[in-house]
N, C-alpha and C positions, 0 to 999 in steps of 0.2 A: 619674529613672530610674537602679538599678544598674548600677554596671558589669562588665560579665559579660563583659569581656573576657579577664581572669585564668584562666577555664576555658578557654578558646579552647586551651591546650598540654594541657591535662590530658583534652580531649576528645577531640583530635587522636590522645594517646600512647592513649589507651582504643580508640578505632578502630579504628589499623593494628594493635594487638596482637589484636583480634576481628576483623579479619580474616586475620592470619597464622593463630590459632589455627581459624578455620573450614578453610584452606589443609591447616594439619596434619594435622585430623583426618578431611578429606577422603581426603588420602592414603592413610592408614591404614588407613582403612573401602573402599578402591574403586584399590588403585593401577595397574589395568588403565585408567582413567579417564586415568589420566594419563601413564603409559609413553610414548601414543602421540605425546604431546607433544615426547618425549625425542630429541637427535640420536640416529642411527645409530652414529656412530662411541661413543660412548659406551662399548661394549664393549672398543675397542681400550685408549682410558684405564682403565678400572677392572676392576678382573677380579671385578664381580659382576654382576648380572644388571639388566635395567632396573627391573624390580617390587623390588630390594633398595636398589638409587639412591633409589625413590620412600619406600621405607621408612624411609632414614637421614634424606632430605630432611624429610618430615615430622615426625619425631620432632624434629631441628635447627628448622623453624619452631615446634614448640609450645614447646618450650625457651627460643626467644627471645621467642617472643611472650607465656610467663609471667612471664620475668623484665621486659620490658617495662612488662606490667598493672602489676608492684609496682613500677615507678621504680627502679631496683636498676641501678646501672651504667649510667643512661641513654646518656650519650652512647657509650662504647664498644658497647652495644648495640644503640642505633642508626645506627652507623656498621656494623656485620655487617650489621644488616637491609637499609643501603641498598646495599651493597655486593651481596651473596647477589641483593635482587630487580634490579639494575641485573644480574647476571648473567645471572639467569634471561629478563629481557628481550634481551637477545642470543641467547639460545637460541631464542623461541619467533618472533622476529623482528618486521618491520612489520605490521601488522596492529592489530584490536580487544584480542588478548590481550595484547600487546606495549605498546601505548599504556597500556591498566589496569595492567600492572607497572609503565612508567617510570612515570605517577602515584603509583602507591606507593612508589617509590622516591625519586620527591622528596618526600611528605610525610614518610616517612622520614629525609631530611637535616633537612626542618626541624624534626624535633626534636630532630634529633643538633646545628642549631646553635643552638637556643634554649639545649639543656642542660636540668637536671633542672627539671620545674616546681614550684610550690608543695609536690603533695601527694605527690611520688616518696618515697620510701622515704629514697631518697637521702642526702636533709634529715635527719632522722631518726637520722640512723646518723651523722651528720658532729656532731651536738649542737650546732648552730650555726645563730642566727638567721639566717631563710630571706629573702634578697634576692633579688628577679627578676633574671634574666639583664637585661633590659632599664633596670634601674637602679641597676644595679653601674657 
């Protein structure tokens, strides 16, 4: 039997950036949808409106969850991603929605501590044969 464990980070980083980008473009298309999610005080911090919060928010997840899909800065990248969804789980608090962010926000560390995998961009751009995190 192959071992198909090698894809295990590359399937991981494809994921969470298909799901950040499903997140974003949700946004975008619906952000009455998600407004209501938003604290209250929100307004005192930003002096723009909640539908304009959801519009920068999502424009910031498709942003990161593209640069994600290419492997491109993985670790700095997904350290924003875990950082941003471990935020947004403070926000929306204990519950089902709360529990699905921290999930994503630990899958999100562990690609930020595996680091770039095989097929990131990364590799590529550094022109330098590609050693796993794991046997370095």
């Amino acid at each position: 039997m192959k071992d198909y464990s090698k894809y295990s980070p590359l399937v991981l980083r494809i994921s969470i950036a298909i799901v950040l980008l499903w997140f974003g473009f949700s946004q975008l298309k619906n952000p009455a949808q998600w407004t209501r999610m938003m604290p209250d005080y929100t307004h005192i911090i930003f002096p723009f409106s909640k539908a304009t919060l959801i519009y920068m928010n999502g424009v910031v997840e498709i942003i990161l969850a593209a640069v994600l899909l290419l492997g491109l800065w993985t670790r700095v990248n997904s350290a924003l991603i875990t950082l941003h969804l471990l935020h947004i789980t403070t926000i929306v608090g204990y519950g089902a929605v709360g529990a699905r962010d921290l999930a994503l926000a630990i899958a999100a560390l562990a690609i930020f501590l595996y680091g770039p995998d095989e097929y990131c961009l990364d590799n590529y751009i550094k022109r330098e044969e590609y050693i796993p995190p794991h046997q370095r």
